[in-house]
C-alpha positions in Angstrom: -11.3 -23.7 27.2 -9.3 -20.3 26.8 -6.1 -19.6 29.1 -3.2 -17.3 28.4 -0.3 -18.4 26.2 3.1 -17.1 26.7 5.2 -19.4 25.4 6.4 -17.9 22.4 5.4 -14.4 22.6 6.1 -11.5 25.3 3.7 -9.0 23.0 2.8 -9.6 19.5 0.9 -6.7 19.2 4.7 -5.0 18.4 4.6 -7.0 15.3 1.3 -5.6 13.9 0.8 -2.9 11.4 -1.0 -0.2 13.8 2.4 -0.2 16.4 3.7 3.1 16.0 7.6 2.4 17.0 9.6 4.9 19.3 11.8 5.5 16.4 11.3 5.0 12.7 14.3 2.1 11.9 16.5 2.4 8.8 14.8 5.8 7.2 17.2 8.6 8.3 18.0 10.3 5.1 13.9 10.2 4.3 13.1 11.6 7.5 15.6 14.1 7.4 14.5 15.2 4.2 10.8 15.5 5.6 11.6 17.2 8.5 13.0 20.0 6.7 9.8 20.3 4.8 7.6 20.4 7.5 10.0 23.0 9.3 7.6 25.9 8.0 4.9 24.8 9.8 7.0 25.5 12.7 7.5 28.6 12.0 4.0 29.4 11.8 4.8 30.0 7.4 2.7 28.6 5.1 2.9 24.7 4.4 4.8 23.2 1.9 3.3 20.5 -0.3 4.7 17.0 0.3 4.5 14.3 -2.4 5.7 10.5 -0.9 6.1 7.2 -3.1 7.5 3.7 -3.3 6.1 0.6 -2.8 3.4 -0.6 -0.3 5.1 -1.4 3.2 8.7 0.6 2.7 7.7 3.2 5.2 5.9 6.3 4.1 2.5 6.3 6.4 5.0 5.6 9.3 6.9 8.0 8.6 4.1 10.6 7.7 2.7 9.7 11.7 5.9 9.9 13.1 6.9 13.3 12.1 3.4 14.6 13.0 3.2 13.4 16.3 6.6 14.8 16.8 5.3 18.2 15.0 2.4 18.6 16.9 4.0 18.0 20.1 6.7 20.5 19.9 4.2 23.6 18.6 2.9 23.3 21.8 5.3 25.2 23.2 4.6 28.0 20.9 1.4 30.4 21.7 1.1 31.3 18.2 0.6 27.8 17.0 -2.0 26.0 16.5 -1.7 22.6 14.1 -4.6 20.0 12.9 -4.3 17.3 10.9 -6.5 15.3 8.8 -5.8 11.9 7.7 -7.9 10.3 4.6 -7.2 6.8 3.2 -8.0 7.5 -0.3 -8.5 3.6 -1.2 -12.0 3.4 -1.9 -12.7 7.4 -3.1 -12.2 7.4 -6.7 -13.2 11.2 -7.1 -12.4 14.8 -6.1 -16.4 14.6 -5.1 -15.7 11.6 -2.6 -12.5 12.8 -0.6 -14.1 16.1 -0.1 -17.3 14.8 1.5 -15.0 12.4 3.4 -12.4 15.3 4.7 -16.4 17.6 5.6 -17.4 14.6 7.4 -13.9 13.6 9.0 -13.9 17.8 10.5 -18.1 17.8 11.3 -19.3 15.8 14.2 -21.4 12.5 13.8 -25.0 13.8 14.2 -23.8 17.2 11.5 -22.1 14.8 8.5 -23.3 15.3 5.0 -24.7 12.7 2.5 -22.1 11.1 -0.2 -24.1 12.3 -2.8 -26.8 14.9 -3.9 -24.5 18.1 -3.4 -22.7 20.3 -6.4 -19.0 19.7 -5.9 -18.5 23.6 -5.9 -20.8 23.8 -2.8 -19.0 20.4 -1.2 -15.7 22.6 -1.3 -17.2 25.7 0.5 -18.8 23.6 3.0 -15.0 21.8 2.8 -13.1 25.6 3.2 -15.8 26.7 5.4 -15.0 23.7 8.2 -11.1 24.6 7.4 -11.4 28.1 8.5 -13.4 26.9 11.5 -10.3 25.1 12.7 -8.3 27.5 12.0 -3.9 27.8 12.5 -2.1 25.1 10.3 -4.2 22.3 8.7 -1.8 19.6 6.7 -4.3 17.2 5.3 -3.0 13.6 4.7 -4.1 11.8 1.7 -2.9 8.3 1.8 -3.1 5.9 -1.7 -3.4 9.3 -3.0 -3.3 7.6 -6.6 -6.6 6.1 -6.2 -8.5 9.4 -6.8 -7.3 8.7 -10.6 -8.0 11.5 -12.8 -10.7 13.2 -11.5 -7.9 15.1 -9.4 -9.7 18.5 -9.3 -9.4 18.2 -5.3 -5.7 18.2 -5.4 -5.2 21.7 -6.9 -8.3 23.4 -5.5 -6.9 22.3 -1.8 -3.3 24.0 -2.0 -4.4 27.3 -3.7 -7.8 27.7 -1.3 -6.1 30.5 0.4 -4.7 32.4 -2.7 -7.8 32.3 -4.1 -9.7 34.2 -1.3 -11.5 30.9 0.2 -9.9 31.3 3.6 -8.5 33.7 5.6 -6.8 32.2 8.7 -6.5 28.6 8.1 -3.4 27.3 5.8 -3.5 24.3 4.1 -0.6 21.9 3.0 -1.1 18.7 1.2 0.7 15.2 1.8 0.1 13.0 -1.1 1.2 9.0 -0.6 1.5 6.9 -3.1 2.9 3.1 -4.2 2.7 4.0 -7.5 5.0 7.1 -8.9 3.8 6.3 -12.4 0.5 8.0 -11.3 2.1 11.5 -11.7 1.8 11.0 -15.3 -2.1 10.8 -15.5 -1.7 14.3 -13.3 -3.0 18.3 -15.1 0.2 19.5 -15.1 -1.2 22.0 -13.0 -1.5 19.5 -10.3 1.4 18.0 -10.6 3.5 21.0 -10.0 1.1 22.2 -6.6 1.0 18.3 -5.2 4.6 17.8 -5.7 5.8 20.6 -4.8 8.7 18.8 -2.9 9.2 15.0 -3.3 10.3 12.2 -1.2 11.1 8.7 -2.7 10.7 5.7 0.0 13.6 3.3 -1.6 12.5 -1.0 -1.0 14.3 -2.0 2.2 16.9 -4.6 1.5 18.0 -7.9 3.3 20.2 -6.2 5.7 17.6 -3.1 6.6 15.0 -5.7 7.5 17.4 -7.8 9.6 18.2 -4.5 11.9 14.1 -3.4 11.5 12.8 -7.6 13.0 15.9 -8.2 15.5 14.4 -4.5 17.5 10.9 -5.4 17.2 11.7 -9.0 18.1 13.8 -8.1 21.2 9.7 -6.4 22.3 7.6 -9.4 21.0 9.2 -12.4 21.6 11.0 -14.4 24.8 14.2 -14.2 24.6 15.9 -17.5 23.2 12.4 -18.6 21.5 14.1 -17.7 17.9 16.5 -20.1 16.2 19.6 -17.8 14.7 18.3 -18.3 11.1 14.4 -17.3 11.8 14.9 -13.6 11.6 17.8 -13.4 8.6 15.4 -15.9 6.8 12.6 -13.7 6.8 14.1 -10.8 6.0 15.2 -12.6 2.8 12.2 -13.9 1.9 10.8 -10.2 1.6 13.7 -8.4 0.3 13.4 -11.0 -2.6 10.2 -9.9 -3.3 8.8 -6.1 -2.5 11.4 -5.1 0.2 8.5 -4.2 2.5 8.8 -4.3 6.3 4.9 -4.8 6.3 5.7 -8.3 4.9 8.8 -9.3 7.0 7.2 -8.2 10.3 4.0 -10.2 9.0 6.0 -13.1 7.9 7.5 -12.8 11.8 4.4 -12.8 13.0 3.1 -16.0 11.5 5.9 -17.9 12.1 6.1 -17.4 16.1 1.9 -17.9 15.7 2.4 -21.2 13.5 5.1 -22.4 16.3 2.6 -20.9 19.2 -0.5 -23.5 17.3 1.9 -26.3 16.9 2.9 -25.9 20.2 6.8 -25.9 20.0 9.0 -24.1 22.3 10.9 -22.3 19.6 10.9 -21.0 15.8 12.6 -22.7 13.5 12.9 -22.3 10.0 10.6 -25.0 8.9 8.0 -22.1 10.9 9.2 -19.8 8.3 8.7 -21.4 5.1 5.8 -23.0 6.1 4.3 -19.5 6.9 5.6 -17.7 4.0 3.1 -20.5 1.8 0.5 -19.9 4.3 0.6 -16.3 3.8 1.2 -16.2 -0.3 -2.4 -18.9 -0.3 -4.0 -16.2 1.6 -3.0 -13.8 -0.8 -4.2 -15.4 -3.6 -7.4 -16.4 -2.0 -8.3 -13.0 -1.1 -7.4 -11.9 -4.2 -9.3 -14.3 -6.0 -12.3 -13.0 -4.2 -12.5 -9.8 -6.0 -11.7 -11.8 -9.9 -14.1 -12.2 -12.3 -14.3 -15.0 -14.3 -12.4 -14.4 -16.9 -9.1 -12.7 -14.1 -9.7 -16.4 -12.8 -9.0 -18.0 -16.4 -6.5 -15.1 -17.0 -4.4 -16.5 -13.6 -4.8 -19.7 -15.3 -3.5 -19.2 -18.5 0.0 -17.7 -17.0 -0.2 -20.7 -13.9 -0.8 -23.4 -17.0 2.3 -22.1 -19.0 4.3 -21.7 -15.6 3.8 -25.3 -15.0 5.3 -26.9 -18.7 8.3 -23.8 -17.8 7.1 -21.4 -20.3 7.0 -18.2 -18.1 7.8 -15.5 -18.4 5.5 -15.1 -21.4 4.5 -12.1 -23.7 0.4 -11.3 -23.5 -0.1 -12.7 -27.3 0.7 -16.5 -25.6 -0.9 -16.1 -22.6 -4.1 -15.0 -24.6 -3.5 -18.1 -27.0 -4.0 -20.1 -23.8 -6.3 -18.4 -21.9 -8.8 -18.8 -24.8 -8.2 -22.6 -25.5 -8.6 -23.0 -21.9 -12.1 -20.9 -22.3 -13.0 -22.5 -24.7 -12.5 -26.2 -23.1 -14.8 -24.6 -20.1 -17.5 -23.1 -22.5 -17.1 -19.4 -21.3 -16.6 -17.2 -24.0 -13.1 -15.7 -24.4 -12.9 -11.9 -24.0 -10.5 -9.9 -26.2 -7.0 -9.4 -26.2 -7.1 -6.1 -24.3 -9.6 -7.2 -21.9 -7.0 -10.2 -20.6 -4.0 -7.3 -21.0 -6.3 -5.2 -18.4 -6.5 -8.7 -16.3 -3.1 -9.2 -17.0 -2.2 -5.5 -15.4 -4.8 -6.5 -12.1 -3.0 -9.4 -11.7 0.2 -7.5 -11.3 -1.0 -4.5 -9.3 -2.4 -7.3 -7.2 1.2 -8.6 -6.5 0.1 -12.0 -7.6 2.3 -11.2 -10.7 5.8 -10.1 -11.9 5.6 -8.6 -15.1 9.0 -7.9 -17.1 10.7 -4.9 -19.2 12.2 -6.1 -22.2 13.8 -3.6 -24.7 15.2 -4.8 -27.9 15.9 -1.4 -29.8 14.8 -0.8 -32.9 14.5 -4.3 -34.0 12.0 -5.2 -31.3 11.0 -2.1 -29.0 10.0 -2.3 -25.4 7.5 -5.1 -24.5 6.5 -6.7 -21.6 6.6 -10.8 -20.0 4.6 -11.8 -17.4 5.3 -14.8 -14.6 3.6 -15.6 -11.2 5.3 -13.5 -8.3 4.5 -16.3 -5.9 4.7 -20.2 -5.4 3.1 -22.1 -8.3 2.0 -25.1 -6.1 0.3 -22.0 -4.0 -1.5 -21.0 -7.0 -2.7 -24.2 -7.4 -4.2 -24.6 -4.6 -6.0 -21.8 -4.5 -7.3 -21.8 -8.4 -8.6 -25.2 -7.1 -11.1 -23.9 -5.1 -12.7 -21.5 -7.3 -16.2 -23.0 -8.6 -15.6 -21.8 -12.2 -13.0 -23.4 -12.6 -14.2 -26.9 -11.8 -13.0 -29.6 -14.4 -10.0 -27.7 -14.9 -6.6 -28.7 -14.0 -3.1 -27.7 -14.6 
């Protein structure tokens, strides 16, 4: 039944998000700037504290591996140098408490780890200072989607300052903070925010022509050559600068399009393959999405997909509310409040499955806000189709 396929691709695991590339394309002014951070670790001097943002995709946990690899591989040619670090995906730890079991558990072997819950957070930090010291040297600790601890940040100025306040004695810490949101710095103690971001990277969105250079090298790895119509990889490119400038989504939109020619079983990629993935990738956004909506994010998606349709997006929240309750109503759920759909409104946008709008008027109107679907209406569509809630809806 099963027999290799080379056809299309040579190795499309160079496409995937876990390839860590011999050299980090289009980000030498960020990488120069983090090099010099890092460059008193080198010297065996205390870390500095390094704070990364932009959006999802644009580089920064690349980046962050990159250098360290690097880092770690030239201190080994100093005796008085000795350099751990500790990576933490911070996605679903919502507390100081949480990321400082996780970082214990991440230093203590399997049959030693500590329970998530049931300890004082005081004792969780000296157990936390007490595996530190234990490792001893230079310990940079990586805390990726950084924002998601929220405001219960207490973690993020106890770290930095263990060793000025007498909790260790060899080890020294530094902190690098990652984040897709910069906005988060504002729900920061000021206290944090000045130990965390101590010095500050910004990860710019790649455009159209960074992208191009980023999928022509990783396409000269994963794919035969000749397999790739001339307007496959500019196409793609595009298609993500348009929307979040990610290389995440290019190289994924790559991906789908050599695997949608691969199914079909075509000898090359064309650029039917690449709008026909780029829908096939948006529905799977939405679907997944969809997964984790209540109801009423469901109706919310609605609302803005119903007024998209007659061409009345982008819309301020007061219309979209209007028609998100008449359309709860006609499905006999009862409507939430306004700020309950403005809450739905803001998931929807975090979830990239809306744009939503700056509008600033002065003193006559102020700043407000519109909002509009970020992807393919017909997409939506399809995908609101399938939720059971829905049923007996249409748009």
């Amino acid at each position: 039944m099963f027999e290799r396929d080379e056809t299309i691709f040579t190795d499309e695991d160079v496409l995937r998000e876990d390839y860590q590339p011999a050299k980090l394309e289009e980000r030498d002014e960020e990488l120069e700037s983090f090099k010099a951070y890092l460059q008193p670790v080198i010297n065996g001097k205390q870390p500095r504290n390094i704070f990364l943002y932009g959006k999802t995709g644009v580089g920064k946990t690349a980046a962050t591996r990159y250098l360290l690899d690097h880092l770690k591989t030239d201190a080994k040619q100093y005796e008085d140098l000795s350099i751990t670090s500790i990576y933490c995906n911070c996605e679903d730890l919502t507390s100081s408490y949480q990321v400082a079991v996780e970082l214990v558990n991440r230093l203590r072997s399997p049959e030693d780890r500590i329970s998530t819950t049931g300890y004082p957070l005081n004792e969780v930090y000296a157990k936390l200072y007490d595996e530190i010291e234990a490792v001893g040297g230079t310990v940079l600790i990586i805390l990726d989607e950084v924002d998601q601890i929220g405001t219960n940040d207490s973690i993020l100025y106890q770290l930095p300052r263990a060793r000025a306040n007498g909790y260790l004695d060899q080890a020294k810490i530094g902190i690098i903070g990652i984040s897709n949101d910069f906005k988060f710095r504002d729900s920061l103690d000021p206290r944090v925010e000045d130990t965390l971001c101590e010095r500050e990277i910004h990860f710019s969105p790649y455009d159209a022509t960074d992208l191009q250079a980023i999928l022509t090298r990783r396409a000269e790895l994963a794919f035969h050559p000749d397999v790739l119509n001339s307007e496959v990889i500019p196409l793609c490119a595009a298609f993500a600068a348009q929307d979040r400038g990610s290389a995440r989504q290019a190289l994924d939109l790559l991906f789908e399009s050599g695997d949608l020619a691969r199914r079909n079983n075509t000898e090359r990629v064309a650029e039917d393959d690449v709008r026909e993935a780029r829908r096939q990738l948006e529905k799977r956004q939405i679907e997944q999405s969809l997964v984790d909506l209540t109801t009423h994010g469901h109706l919310t998606l609605f609302a803005v997909a119903f007024r998209a349709k007659m061409d009345k997006t982008p819309a301020r929240k007061d219309a979209i509310y209007t028609q998100y309750q008449s359309i709860a109503d006609h499905l006999e759920h009862d409507p939430l409040s306004d700020r309950s759909v403005h809450a739905h409104l803001n998931e929807l946008t975090m979830l990239g499955i809306l744009d939503r709008l700056e509008f600033n008027e002065g003193r006559a109107g102020g700043i407000y806000y519109k909002y509009r679907l970020s992807v393919d209406l017909d997409t939506v569509q399809s995908a609101l189709a399938e939720v059971p809630t829905l049923e007996g809806a249409n748009i």
